[in-house]
N, CA, C and O atoms as a Maestro MAE file, in Angstrom:
{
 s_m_m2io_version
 :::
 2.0.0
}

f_m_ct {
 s_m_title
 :::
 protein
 m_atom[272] {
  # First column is atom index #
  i_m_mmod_type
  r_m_x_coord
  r_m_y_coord
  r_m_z_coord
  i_m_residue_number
  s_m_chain_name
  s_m_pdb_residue_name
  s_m_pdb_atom_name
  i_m_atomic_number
  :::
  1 25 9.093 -60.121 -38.570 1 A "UNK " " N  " 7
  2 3 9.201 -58.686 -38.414 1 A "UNK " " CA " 6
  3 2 10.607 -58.230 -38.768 1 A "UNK " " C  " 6
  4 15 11.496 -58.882 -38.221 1 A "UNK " " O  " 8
  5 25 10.933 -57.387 -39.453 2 A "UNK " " N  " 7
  6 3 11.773 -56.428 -39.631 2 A "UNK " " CA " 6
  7 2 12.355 -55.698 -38.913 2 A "UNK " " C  " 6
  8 15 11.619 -55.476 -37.951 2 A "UNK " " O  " 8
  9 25 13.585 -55.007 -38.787 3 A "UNK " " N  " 7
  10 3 14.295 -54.220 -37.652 3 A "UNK " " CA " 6
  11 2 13.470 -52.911 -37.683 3 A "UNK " " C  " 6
  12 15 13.583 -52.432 -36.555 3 A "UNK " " O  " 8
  13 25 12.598 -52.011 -38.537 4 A "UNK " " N  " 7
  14 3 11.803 -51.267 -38.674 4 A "UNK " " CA " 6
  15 2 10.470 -51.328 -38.035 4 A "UNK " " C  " 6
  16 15 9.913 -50.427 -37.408 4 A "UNK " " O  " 8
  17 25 9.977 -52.695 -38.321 5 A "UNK " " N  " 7
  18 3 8.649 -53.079 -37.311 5 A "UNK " " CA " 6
  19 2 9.209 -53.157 -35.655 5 A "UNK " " C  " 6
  20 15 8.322 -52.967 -34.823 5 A "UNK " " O  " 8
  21 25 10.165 -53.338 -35.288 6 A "UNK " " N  " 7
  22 3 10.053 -53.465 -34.110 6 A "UNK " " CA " 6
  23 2 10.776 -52.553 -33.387 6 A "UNK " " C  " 6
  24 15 10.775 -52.506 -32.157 6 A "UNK " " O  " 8
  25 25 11.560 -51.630 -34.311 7 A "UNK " " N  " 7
  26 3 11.348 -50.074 -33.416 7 A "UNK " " CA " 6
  27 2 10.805 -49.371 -33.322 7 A "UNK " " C  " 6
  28 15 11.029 -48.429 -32.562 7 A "UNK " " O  " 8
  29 25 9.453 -49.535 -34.333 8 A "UNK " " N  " 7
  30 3 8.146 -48.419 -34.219 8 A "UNK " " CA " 6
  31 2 7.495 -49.018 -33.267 8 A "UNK " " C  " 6
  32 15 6.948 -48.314 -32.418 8 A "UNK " " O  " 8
  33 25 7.375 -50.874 -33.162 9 A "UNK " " N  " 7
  34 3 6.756 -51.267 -31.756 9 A "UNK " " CA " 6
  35 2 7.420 -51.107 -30.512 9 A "UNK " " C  " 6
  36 15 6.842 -51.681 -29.589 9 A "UNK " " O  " 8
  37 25 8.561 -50.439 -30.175 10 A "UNK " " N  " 7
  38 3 9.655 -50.582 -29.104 10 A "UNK " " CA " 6
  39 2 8.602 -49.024 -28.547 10 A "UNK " " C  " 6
  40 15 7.815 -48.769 -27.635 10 A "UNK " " O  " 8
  41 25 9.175 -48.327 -29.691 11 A "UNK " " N  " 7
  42 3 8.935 -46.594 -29.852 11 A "UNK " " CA " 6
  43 2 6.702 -46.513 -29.332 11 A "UNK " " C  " 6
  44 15 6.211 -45.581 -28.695 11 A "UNK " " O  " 8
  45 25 6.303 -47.118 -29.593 12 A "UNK " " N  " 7
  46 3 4.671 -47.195 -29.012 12 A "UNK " " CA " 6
  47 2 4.547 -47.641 -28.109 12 A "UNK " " C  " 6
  48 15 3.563 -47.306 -27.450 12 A "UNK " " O  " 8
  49 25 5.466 -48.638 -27.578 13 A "UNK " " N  " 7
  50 3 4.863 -49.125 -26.439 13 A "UNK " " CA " 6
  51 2 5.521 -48.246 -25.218 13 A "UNK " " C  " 6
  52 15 4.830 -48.114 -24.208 13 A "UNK " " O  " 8
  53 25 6.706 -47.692 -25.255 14 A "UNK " " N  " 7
  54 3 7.109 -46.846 -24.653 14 A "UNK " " CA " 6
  55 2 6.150 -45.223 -24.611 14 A "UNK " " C  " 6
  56 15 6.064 -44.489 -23.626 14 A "UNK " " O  " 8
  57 25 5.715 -45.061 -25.550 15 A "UNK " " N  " 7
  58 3 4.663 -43.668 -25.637 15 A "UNK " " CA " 6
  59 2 3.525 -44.529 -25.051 15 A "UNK " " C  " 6
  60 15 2.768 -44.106 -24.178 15 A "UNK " " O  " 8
  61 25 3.481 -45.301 -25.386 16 A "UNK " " N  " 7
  62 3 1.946 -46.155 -24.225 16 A "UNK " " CA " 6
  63 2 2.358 -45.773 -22.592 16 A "UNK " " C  " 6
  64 15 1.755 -45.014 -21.834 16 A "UNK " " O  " 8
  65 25 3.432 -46.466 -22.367 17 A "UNK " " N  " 7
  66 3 3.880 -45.960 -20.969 17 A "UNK " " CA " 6
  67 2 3.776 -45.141 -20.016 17 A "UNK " " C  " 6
  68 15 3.304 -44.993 -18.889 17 A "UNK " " O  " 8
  69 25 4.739 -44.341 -21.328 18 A "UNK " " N  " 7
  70 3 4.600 -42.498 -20.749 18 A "UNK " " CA " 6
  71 2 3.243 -42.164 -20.622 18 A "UNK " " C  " 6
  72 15 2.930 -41.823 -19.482 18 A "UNK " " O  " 8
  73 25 2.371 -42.161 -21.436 19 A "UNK " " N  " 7
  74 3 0.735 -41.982 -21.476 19 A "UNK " " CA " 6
  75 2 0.369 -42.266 -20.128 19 A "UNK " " C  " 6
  76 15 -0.018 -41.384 -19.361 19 A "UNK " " O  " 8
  77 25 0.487 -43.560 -19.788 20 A "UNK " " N  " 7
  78 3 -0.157 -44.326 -18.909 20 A "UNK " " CA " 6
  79 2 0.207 -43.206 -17.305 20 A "UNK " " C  " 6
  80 15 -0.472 -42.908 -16.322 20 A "UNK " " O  " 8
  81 25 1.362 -42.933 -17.679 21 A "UNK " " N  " 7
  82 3 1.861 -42.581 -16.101 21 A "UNK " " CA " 6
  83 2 1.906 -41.121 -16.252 21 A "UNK " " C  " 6
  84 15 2.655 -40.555 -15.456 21 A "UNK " " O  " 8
  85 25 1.237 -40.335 -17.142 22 A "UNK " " N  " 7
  86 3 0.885 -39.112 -17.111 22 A "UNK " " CA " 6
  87 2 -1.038 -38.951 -16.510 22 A "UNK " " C  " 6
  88 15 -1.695 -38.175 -15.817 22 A "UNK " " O  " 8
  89 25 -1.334 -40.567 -17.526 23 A "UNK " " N  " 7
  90 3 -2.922 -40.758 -16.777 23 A "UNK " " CA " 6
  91 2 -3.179 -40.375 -15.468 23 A "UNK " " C  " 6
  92 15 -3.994 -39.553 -15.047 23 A "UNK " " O  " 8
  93 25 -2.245 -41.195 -14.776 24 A "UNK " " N  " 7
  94 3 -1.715 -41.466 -13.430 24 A "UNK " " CA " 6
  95 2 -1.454 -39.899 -12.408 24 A "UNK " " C  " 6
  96 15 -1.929 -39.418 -11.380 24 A "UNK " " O  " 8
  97 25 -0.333 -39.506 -13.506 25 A "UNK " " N  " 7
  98 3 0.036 -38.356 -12.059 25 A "UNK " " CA " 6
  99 2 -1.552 -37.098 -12.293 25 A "UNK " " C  " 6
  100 15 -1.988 -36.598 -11.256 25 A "UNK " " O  " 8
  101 25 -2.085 -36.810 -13.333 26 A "UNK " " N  " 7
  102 3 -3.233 -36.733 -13.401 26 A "UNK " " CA " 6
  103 2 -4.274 -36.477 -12.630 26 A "UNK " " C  " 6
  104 15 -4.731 -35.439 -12.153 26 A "UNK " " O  " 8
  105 25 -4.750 -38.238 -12.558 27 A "UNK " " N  " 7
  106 3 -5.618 -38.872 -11.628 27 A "UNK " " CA " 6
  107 2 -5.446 -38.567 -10.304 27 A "UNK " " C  " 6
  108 15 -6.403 -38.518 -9.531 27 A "UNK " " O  " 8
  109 25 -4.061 -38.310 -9.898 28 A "UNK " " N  " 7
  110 3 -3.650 -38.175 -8.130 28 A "UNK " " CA " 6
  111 2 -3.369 -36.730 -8.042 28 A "UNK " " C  " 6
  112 15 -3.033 -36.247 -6.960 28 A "UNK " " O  " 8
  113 25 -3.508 -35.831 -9.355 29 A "UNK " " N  " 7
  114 3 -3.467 -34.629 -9.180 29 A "UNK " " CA " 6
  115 2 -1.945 -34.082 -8.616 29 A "UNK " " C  " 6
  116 15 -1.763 -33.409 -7.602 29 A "UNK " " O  " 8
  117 25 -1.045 -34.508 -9.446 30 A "UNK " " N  " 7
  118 3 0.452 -34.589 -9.212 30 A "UNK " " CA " 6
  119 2 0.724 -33.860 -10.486 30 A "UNK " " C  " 6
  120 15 0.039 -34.091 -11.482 30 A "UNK " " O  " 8
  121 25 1.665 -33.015 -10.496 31 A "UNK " " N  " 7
  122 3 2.177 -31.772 -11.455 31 A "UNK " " CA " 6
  123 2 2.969 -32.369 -12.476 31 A "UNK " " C  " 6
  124 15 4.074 -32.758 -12.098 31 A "UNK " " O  " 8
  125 25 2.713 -32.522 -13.549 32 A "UNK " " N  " 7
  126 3 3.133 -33.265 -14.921 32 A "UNK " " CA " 6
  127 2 4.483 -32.401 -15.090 32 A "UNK " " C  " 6
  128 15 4.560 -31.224 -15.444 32 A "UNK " " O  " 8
  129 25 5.445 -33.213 -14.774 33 A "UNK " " N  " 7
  130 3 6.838 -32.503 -15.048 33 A "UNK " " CA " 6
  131 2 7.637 -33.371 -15.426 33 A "UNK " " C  " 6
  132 15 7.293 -34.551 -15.357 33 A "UNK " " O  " 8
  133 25 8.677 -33.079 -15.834 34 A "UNK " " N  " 7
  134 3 9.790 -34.392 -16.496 34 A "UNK " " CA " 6
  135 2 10.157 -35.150 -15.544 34 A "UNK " " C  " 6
  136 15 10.027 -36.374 -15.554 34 A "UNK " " O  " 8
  137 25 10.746 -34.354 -14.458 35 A "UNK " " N  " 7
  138 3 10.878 -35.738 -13.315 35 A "UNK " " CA " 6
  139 2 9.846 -36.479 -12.883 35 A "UNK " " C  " 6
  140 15 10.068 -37.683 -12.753 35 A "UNK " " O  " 8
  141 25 8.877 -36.112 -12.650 36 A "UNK " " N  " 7
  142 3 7.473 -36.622 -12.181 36 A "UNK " " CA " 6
  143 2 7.291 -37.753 -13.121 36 A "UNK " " C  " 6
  144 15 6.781 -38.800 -12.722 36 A "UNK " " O  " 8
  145 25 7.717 -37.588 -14.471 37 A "UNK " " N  " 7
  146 3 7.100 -38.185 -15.169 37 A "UNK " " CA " 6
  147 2 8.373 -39.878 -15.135 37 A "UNK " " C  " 6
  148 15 8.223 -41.081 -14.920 37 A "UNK " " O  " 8
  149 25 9.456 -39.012 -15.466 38 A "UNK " " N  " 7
  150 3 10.621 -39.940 -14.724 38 A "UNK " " CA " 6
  151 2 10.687 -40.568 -13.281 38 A "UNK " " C  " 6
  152 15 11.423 -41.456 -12.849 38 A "UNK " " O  " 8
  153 25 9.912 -39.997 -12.803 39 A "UNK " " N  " 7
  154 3 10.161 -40.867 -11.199 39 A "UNK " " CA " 6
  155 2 9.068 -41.802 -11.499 39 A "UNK " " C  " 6
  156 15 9.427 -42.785 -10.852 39 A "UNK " " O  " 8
  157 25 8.270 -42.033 -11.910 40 A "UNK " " N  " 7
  158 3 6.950 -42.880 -12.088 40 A "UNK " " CA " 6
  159 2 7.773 -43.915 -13.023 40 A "UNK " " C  " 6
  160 15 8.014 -45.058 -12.634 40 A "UNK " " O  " 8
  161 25 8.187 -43.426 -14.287 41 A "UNK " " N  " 7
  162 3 8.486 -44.865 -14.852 41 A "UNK " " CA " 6
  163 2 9.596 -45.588 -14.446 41 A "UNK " " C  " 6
  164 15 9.546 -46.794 -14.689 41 A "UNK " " O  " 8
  165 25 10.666 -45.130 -13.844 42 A "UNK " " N  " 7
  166 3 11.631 -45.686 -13.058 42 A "UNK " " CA " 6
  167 2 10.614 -46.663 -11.948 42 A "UNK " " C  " 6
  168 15 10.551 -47.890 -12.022 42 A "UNK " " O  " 8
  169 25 9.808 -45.769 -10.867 43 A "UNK " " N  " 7
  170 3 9.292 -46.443 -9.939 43 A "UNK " " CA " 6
  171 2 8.616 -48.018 -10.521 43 A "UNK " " C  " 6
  172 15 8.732 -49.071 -9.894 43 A "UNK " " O  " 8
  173 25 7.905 -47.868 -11.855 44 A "UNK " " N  " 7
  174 3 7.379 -48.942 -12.386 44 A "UNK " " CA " 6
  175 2 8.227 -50.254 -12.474 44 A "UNK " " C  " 6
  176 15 7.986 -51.418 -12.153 44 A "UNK " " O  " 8
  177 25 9.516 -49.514 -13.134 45 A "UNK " " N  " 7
  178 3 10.697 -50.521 -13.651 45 A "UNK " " CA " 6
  179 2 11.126 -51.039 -12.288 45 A "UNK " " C  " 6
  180 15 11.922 -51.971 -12.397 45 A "UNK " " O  " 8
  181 25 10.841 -50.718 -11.082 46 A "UNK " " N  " 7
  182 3 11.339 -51.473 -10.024 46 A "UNK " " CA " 6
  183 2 10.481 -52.297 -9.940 46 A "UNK " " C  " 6
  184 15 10.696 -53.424 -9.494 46 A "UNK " " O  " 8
  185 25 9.187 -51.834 -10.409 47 A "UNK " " N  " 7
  186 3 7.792 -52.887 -10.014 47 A "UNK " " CA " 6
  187 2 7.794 -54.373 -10.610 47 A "UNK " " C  " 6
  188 15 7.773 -55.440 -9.997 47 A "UNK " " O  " 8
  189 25 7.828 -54.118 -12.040 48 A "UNK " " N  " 7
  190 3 7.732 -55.219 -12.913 48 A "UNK " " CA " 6
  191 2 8.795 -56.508 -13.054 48 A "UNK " " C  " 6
  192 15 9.989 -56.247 -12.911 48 A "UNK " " O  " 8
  193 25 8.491 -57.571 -13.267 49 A "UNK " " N  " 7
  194 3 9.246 -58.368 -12.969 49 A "UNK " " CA " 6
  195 2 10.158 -58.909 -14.141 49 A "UNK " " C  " 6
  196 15 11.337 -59.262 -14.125 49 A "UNK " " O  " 8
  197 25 9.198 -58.857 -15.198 50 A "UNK " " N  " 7
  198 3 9.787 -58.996 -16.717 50 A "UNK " " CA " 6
  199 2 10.999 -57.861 -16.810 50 A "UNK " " C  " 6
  200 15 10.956 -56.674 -16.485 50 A "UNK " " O  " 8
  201 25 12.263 -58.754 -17.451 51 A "UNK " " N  " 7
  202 3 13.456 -58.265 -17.889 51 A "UNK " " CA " 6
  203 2 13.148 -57.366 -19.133 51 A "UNK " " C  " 6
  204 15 13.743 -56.293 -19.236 51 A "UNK " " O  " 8
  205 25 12.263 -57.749 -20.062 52 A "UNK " " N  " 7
  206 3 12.158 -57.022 -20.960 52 A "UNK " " CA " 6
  207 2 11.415 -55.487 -20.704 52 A "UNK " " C  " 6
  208 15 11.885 -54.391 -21.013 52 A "UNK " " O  " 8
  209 25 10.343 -55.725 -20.162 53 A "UNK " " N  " 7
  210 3 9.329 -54.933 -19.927 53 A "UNK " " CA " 6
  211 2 10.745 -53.232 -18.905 53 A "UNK " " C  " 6
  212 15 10.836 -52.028 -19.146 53 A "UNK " " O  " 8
  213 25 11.257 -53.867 -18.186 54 A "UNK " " N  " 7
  214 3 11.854 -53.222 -17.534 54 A "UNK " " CA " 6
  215 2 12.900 -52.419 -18.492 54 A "UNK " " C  " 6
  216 15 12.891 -51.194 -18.608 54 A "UNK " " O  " 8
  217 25 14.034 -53.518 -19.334 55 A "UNK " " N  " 7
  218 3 14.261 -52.744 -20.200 55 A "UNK " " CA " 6
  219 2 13.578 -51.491 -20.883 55 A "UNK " " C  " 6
  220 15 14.006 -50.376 -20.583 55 A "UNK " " O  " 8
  221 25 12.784 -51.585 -21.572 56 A "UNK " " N  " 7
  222 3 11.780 -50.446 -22.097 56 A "UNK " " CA " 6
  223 2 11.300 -49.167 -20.993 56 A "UNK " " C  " 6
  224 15 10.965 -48.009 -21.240 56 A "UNK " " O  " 8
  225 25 11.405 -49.798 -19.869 57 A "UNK " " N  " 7
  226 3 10.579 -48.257 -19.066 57 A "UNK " " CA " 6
  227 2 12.085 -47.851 -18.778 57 A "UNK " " C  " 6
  228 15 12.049 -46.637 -18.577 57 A "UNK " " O  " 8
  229 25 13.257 -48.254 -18.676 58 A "UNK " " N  " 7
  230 3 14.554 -47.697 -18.158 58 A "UNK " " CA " 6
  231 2 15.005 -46.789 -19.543 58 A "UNK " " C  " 6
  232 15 15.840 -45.883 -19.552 58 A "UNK " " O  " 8
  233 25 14.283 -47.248 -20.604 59 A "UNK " " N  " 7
  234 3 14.432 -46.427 -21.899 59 A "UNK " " CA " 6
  235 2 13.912 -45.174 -22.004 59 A "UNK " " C  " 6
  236 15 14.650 -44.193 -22.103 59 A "UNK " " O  " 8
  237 25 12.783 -45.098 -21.995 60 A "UNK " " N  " 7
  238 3 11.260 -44.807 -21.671 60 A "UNK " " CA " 6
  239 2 11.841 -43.215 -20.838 60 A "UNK " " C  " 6
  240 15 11.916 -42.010 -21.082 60 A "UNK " " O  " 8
  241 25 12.154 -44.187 -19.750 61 A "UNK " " N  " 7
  242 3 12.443 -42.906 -18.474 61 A "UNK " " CA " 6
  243 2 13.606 -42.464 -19.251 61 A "UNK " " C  " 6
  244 15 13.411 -41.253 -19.359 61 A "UNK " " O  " 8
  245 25 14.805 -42.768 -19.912 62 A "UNK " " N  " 7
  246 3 16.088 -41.915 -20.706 62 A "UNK " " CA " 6
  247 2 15.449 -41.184 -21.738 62 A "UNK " " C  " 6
  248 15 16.244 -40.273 -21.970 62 A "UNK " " O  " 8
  249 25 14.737 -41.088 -22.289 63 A "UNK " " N  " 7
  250 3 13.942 -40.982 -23.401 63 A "UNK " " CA " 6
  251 2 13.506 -39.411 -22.785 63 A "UNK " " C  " 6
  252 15 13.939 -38.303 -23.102 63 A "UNK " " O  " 8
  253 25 12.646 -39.742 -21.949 64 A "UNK " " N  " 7
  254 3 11.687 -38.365 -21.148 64 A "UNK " " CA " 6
  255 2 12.843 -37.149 -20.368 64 A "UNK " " C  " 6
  256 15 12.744 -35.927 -20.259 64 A "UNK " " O  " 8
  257 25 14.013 -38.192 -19.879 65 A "UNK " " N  " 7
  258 3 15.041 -37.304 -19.251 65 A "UNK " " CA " 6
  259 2 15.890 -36.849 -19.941 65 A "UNK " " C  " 6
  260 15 16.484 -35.977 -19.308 65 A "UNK " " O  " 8
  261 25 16.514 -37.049 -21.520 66 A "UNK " " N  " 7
  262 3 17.217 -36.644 -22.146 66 A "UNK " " CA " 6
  263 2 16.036 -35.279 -22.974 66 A "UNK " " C  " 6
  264 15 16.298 -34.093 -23.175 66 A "UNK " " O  " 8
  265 25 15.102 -35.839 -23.204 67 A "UNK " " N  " 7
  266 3 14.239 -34.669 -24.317 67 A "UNK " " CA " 6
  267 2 13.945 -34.998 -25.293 67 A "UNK " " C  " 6
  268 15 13.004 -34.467 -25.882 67 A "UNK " " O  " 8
  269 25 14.623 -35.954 -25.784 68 A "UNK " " N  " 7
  270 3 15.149 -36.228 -27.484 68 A "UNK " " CA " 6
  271 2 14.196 -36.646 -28.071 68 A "UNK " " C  " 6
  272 15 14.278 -36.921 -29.268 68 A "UNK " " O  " 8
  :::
 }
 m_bond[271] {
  # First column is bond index #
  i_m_from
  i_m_to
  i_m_order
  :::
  1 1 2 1
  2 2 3 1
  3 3 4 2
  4 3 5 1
  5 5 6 1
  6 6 7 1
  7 7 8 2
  8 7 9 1
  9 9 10 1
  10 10 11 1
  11 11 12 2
  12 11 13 1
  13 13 14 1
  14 14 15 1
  15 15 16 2
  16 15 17 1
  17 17 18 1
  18 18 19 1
  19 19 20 2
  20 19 21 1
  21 21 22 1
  22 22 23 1
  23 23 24 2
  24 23 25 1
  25 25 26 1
  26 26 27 1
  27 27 28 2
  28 27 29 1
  29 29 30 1
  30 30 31 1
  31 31 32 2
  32 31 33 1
  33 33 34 1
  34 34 35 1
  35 35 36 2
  36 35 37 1
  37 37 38 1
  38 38 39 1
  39 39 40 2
  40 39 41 1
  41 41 42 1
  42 42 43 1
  43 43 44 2
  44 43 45 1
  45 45 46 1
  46 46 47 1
  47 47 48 2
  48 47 49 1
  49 49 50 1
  50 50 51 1
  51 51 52 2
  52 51 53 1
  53 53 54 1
  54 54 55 1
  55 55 56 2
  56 55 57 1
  57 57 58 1
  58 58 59 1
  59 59 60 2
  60 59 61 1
  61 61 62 1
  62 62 63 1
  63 63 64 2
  64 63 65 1
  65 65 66 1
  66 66 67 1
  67 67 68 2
  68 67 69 1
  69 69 70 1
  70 70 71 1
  71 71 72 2
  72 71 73 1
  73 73 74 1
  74 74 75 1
  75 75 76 2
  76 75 77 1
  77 77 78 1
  78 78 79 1
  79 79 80 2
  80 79 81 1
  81 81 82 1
  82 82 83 1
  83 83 84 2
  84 83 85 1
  85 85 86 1
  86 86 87 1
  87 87 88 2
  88 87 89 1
  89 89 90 1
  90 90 91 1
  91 91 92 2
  92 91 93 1
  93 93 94 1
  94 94 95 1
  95 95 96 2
  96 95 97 1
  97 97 98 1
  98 98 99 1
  99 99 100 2
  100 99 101 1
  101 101 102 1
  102 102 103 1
  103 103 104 2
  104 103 105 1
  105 105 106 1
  106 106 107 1
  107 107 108 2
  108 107 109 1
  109 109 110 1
  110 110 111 1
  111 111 112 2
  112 111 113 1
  113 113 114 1
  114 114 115 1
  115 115 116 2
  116 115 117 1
  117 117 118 1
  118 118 119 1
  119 119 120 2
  120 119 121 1
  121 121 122 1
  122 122 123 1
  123 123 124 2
  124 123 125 1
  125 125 126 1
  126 126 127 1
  127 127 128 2
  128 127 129 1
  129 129 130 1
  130 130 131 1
  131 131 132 2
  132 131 133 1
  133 133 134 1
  134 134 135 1
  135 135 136 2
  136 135 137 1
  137 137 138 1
  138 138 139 1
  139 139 140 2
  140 139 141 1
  141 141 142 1
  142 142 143 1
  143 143 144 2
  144 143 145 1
  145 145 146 1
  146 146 147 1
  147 147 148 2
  148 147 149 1
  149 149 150 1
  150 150 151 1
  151 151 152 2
  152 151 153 1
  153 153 154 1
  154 154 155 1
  155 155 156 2
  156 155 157 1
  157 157 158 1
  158 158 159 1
  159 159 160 2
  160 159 161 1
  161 161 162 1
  162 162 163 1
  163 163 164 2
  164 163 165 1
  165 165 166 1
  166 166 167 1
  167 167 168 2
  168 167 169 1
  169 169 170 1
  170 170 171 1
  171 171 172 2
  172 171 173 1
  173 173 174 1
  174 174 175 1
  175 175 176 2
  176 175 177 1
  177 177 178 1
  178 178 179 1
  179 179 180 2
  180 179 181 1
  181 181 182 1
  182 182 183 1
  183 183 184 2
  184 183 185 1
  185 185 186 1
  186 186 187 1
  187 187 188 2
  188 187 189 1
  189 189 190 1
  190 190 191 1
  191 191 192 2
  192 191 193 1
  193 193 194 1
  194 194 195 1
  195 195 196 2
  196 195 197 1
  197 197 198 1
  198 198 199 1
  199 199 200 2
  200 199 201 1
  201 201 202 1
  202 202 203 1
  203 203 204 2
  204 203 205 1
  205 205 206 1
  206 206 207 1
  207 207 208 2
  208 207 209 1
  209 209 210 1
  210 210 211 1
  211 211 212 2
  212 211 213 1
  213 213 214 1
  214 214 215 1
  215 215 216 2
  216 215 217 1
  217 217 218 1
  218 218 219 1
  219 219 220 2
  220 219 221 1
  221 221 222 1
  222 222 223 1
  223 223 224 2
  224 223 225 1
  225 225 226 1
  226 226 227 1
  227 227 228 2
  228 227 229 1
  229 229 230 1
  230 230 231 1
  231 231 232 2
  232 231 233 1
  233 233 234 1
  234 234 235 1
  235 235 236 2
  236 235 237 1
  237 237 238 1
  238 238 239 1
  239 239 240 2
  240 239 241 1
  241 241 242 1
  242 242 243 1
  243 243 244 2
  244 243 245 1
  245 245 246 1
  246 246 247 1
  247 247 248 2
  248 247 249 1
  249 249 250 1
  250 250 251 1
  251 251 252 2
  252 251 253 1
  253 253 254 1
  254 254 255 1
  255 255 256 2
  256 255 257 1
  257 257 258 1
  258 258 259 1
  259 259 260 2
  260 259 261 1
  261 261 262 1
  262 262 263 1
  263 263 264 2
  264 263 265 1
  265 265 266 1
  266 266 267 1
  267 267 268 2
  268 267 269 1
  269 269 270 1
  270 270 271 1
  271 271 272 2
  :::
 }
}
């Protein structure tokens, strides 16, 4: 893989994320807002045990809190 293949895979799996934990606030009927959406993937990144995986949602969540 290429430095191109694996920031479009960095960049999806992180929009997988976000997805996932919008499913989520959703499902529990919780108000889709930037923090909301940031407190969930932070909360995750405490969850998971993988270094990498964590990397990415601490992105993930900068990502959703910056705007960009």
């Amino acid at each position: 893989m290429d430095r191109d293949e694996h920031a479009d895979d960095r960049m999806a799996f992180m929009a997988g994320e976000v997805g996932c934990v919008v499913f989520e606030l959703v499902y529990n009927g919780i108000e889709i807002t930037k923090d909301n959406i940031v407190g969930m993937l932070e909360g995750k990144r405490k969850a998971v045990g993988n270094v990498i995986h964590k990397g990415l949602l601490r992105d993930a969540a900068e990502f959703v809190r910056k705007g960009q």
